[in-house]
Structures are given as structure tokens and as C-alpha cells.
C-alpha positions in Angstrom: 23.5 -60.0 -3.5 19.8 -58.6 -4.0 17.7 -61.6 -5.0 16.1 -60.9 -8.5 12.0 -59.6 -7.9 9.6 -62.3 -8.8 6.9 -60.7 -11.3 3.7 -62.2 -11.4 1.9 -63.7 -14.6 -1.6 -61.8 -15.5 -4.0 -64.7 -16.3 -5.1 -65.2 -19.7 -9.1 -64.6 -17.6 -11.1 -63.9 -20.6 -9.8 -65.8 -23.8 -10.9 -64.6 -27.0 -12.6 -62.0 -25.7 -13.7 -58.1 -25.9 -12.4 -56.2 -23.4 -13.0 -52.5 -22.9 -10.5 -49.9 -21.4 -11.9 -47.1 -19.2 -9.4 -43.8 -19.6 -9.8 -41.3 -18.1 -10.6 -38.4 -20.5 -13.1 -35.4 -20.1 -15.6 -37.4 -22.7 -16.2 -40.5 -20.3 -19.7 -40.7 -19.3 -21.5 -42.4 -16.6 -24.4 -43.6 -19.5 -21.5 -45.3 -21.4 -19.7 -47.0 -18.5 -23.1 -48.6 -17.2 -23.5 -49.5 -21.0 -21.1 -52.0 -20.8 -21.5 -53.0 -17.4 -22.1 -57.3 -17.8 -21.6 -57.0 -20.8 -18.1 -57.0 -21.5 -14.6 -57.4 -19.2 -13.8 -53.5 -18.3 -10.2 -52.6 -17.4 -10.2 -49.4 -15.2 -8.0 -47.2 -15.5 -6.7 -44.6 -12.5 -9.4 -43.0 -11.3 -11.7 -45.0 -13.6 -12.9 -47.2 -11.2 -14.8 -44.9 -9.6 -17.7 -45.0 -12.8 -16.6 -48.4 -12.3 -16.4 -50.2 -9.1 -17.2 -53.3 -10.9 -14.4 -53.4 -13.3 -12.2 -56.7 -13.9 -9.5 -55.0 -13.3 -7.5 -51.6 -12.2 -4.7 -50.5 -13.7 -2.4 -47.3 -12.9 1.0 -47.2 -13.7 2.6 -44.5 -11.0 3.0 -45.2 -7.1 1.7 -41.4 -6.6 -1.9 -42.5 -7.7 -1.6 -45.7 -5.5 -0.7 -43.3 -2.9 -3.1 -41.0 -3.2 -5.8 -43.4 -3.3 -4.4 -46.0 -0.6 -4.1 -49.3 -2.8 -7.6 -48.9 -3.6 -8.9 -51.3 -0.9 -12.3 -51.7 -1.7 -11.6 -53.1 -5.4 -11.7 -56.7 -5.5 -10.3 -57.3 -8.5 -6.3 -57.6 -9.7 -4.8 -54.8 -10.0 -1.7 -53.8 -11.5 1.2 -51.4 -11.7 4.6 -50.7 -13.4 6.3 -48.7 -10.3 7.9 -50.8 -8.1 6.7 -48.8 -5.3 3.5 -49.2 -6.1 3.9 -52.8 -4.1 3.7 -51.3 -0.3 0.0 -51.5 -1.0 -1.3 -54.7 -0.1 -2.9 -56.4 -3.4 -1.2 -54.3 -6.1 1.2 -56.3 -8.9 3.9 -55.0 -10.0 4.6 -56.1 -13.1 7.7 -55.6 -15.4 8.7 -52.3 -17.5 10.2 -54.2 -20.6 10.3 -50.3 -23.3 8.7 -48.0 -24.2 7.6 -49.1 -28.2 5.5 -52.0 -29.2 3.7 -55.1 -27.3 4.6 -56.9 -25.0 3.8 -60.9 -25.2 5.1 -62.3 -21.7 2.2 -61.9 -19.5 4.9 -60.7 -16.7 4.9 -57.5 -18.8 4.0 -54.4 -20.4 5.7 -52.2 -23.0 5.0 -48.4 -21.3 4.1 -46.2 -24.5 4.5 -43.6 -21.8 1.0 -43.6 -20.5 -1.5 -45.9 -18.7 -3.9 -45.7 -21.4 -1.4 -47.4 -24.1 0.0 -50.3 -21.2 -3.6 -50.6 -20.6 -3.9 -52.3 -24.5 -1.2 -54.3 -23.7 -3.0 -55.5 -20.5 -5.7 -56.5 -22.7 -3.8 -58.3 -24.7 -2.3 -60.8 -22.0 -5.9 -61.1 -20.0 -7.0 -62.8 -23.6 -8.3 -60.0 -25.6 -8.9 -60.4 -29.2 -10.5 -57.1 -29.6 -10.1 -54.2 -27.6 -13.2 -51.0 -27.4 -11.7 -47.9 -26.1 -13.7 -45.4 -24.1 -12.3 -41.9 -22.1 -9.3 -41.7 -24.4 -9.7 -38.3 -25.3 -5.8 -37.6 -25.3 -6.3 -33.7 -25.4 -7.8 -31.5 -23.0 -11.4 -30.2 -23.7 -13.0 -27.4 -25.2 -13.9 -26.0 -21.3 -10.4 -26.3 -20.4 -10.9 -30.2 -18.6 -8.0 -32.9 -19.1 -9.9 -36.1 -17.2 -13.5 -36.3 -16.2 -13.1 -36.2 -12.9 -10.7 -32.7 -12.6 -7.5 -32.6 -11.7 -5.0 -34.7 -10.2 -3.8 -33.4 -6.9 -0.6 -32.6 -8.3 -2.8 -30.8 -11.0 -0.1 -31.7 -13.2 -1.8 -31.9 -16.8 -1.1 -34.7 -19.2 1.7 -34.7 -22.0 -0.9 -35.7 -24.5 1.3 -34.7 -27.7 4.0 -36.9 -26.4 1.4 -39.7 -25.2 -0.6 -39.6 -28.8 3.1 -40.1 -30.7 4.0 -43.5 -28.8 0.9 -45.5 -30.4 2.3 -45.5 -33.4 4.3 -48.5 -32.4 1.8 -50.6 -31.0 -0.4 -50.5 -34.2 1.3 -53.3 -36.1 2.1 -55.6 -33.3 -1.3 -55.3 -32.2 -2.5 -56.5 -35.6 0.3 -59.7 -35.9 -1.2 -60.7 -32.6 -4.9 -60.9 -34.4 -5.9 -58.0 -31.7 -8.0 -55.1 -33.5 -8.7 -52.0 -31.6 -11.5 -49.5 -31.3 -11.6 -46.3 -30.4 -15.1 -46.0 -29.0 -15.0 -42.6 -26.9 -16.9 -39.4 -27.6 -14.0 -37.4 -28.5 -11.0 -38.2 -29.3 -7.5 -36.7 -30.9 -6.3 -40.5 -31.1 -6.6 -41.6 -34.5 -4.3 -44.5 -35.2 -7.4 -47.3 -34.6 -10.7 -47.0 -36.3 -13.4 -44.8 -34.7 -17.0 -46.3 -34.2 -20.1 -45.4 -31.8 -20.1 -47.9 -28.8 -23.6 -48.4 -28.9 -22.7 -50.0 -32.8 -19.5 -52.6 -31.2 -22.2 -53.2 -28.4 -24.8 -54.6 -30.8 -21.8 -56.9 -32.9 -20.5 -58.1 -29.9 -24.7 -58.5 -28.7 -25.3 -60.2 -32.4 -22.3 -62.7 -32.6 -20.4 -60.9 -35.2 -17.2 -60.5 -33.0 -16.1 -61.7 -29.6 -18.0 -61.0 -26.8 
């Protein structure tokens, strides 16, 4: 008999805290990653971490971006996955595909919402997050014809965006019973379900005491 897999337990590292997510949409910017570098946890997304070498943590859900990017060796921080495949690359955490709706509370977890950007959030969450800034997630392709900032995937395979915008729905109200408020701090942005505000104006609360920092 196959002995169950043991899934590791993401740390509750930054309690009560603001943590931003780094997508990877056309509108990310170099100016606004540095903006929050030391200033605030940064999860990186994918290809993210690039802008960010510095981030917390990396996150990307499929074992085709671990593969095309071997692991990732030179990040130092945790980084996770949801493919089980994902785990022949020394350092990367598989953690455990519990649905697609809603959030997921056990830190062994993540609800999928079918896309990194949503089990992102729900990384958040467990790493201690009370309030979450969003930056990069665009979730449409841009006016020149772009769907990240950084190109294409190899696979040039472009992003189910109308099916990836319908799934936050469901992650709305949990995140608000859990006392976790999201905002949607990128440039441009088709995802509408949290408020909207300019980073530079969550910067200066978090900077003033208003909210966590």
C-alpha cells in the first residue's frame, strides 16, 4: 500500500500583517515592485520573482513553470506548489489541492480558484496576513496585445482570464469571515470583486499606522 504524502504546514511568518502578491500581468512595473521592497512581505508569483529576487516567498502552481525555470535555485525563500511533480525540484513544497471555491484554513492547503493568482490570497492568508495589496493582476490581456509583463510563456499558451476572473467570486466572503480585506492595487485591472486603490495611498496607511504593516 502507497504510504499517504506528508504535506508540509506554511508558517504563520508574518502575523497580522500586510502582505502583497506580485502577478504577473502586463501592468506590473519595476517602480512599483521596488516600492514595496522592505516595506511589506511580497509573495512572488511565477515569473514574478524576477522584479523580485527578494520576495518572501514564490509561488507557482504548475510543474511546467518549475520545469522551465529549474526549481528556481537561487531563491532563498519557501516556495510552494500544488503539482505533485513540482517536488523533483529540490526546495519546492507541495502542498495540498483541497477545491476549486473558497479558502482554505489548514495551512497544508490551498483552495485552486483555477489560477496562481487566486491560491496566492489563500497563501496569504495562512503566512498571517490580515490584509492583502494586489499588484500585476491585470486578468486580461493589454491594449498592445501583452498577457504578462514579461511576454509569453514558452508554451505561449495565453491565460483563461474569463474563466480565472469568475472563480473569485467565491473567495470574497470567506476572505471577509477570516477578518482578511483585499486590495487591488495594480495599474490595470479587469478584476473587480475587491476595492481598487493607488498603492502609493495603502503604502502611506500601512507607513502611518492606520492598518497592518
Amino acid at each position: 500500500m502507497k504510504t499517504p504524502r506528508t504535506r508540509p504546514i506554511v508558517p504563520r511568518m508574518f502575523p497580522d500583517s500586510t502582505i502583497v502578491c506580485l502577478g504577473g500581468g502586463p501592468s506590473l512595473t519595476v517602480e512599483d515592485v521596488e516600492s514595496v521592497r522592505g516595506r511589506m512581505p511580497a509573495i512572488a508569483i511565477s515569473d514574478s520573482y524576477k522584479l523580485a529576487p527578494w520576495a518572501d516567498v514564490l509561488y507557482s502552481c504548475d510543474a511546467k513553470w518549475w520545469n522551465w525555470h529549474q526549481g528556481v535555485p537561487r531563491f532563498a525563500g519557501p516556495k510552494y506548489s500544488l503539482d505533485e511533480k513540482s517536488a523533483r525540484w529540490p526546495g519546492v513544497q507541495v502542498l495540498k489541492d483541497t477545491g476549486v471555491a473558497g479558502l482554505e484554513l489548514d495551512p497544508s492547503g490551498l483552495r485552486t480558484g483555477r489560477n496562481s493568482g487566486y491560491q496566492a490570497i489563500n497563501l496569504a492568508v495562512h503566512l498571517g496576513a490580515r490584509r492583502v495589496l494586489l499588484l500585476g493582476y491585470d486578468m486580461s490581456v493589454s491594449k498592445d496585445g501583452r498577457s504578462h509583463w514579461f511576454g509569453d510563456h514558452p508554451d505561449k499558451q495565453v491565460s483563461p482570464y474569463v474563466r480565472m476572473l469568475s472563480a473569485f467570486d467565491a473567495i470574497v466572503q470567506p476572505l471577509a469571515a477570516a477578518g482578511v480585506t483585499v486590495i487591488n492595487c495594480s495599474r490595470r485591472t479587469a478584476l473587480k470583486v475587491f476595492p481598487c486603490a493607488p498603492l502609493e495611498q495603502e503604502i502611506a496607511r500601512s507607513h502611518v499606522g492606520l492598518v497592518p504593516a
